[in-house]
Structures are given as C-alpha cells and as structure tokens.
N, C-alpha and C positions, 0 to 999 in steps of 0.2 A: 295191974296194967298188962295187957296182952300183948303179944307179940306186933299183932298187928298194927297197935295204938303205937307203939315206939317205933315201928317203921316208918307209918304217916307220920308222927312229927319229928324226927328223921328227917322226914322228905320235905316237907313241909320246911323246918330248919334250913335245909339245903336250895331250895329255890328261892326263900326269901335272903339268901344271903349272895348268892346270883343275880334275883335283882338288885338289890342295894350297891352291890358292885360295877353295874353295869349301868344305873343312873347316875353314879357317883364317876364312873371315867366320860360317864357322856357329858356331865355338867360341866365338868375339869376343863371338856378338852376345848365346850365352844367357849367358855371364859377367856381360856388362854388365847383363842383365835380370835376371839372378841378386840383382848387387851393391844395383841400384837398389831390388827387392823388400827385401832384407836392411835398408836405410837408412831406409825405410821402415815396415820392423815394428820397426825395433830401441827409438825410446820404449817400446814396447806392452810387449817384451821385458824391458826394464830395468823396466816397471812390474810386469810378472809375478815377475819375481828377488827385488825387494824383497818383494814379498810373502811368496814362497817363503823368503826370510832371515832374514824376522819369525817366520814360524809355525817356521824352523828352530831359530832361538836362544832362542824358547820351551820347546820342545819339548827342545834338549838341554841346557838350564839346569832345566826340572825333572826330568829325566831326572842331573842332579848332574854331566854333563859338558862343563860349561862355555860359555861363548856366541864365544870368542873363533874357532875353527876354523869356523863359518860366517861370522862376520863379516868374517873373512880373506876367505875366497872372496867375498863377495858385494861390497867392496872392492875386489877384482882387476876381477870383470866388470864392473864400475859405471867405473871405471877407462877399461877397454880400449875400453868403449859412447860415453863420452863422448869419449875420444880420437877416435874414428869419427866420432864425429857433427861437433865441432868441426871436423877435418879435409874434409869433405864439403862 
C-alpha cells in the first residue's frame, strides 16, 4: 500500500467520522426540541381530549351507542399524558 492509498483512507476515515458526528448532534438536538415542545403542549393537549371525550360520549350516547368506547380511549390518553408529565 502506498503512501498515497493511506492518506485517502486517512482522509476518507476522517470525513466519514465528521459526518456521522455531525448527523448524530443534529438528530439529538431536533429530538430533544421535538420532546421539549411535546411536554410543553401536552396540558393544552389533554385539555383539548377531554373536551373532545365530552362532546364524544354525548354525542354516541344520544346517538344509542353507548358512552363507554370513548371513555376507554380518552382514559388510556389521560393515562399515558400524565405518566409523561409526572415522569419529566
């Protein structure tokens, strides 16, 4: 192998680990902006749900199909929101 051949992958070695560095803080950093944003709407969220759970199990309780299948769901997300938020 020649000198030249160990330089390029050398070089070669050195930009691909540049890149990988530099995708790897870029991922990192919109996750973490990502997650921060989410924990931050998520009251607003679970206040928008309940809403939407009220006007639902109105709505299919005069409609004669009973209130329980919304109330499930809006228990699961109420659930999974507050696990988050506690957790945080």
């Amino acid at each position: 192998m020649t000198f030249i051949d160990k330089w390029v992958e050398e070089a070669d070695r050195k930009l691909m680990t540049n890149i990988k560095e530099s995708v790897s803080e870029t991922v990192n950093s919109a996750l973490s902006t990502s997650w921060d944003w989410f924990v931050g709407v998520l009251p607003d969220l679970t206040g928008y749900a309940t809403l939407a759970a009220g006007a639902a199990v109105i709505l299919s309780t005069a409609a004669g199909q009973g209130m329980i299948k919304p109330l499930g769901i809006y228990s699961c997300v109420l659930i999974t929101s507050l696990c988050i938020l506690v957790g945080v």
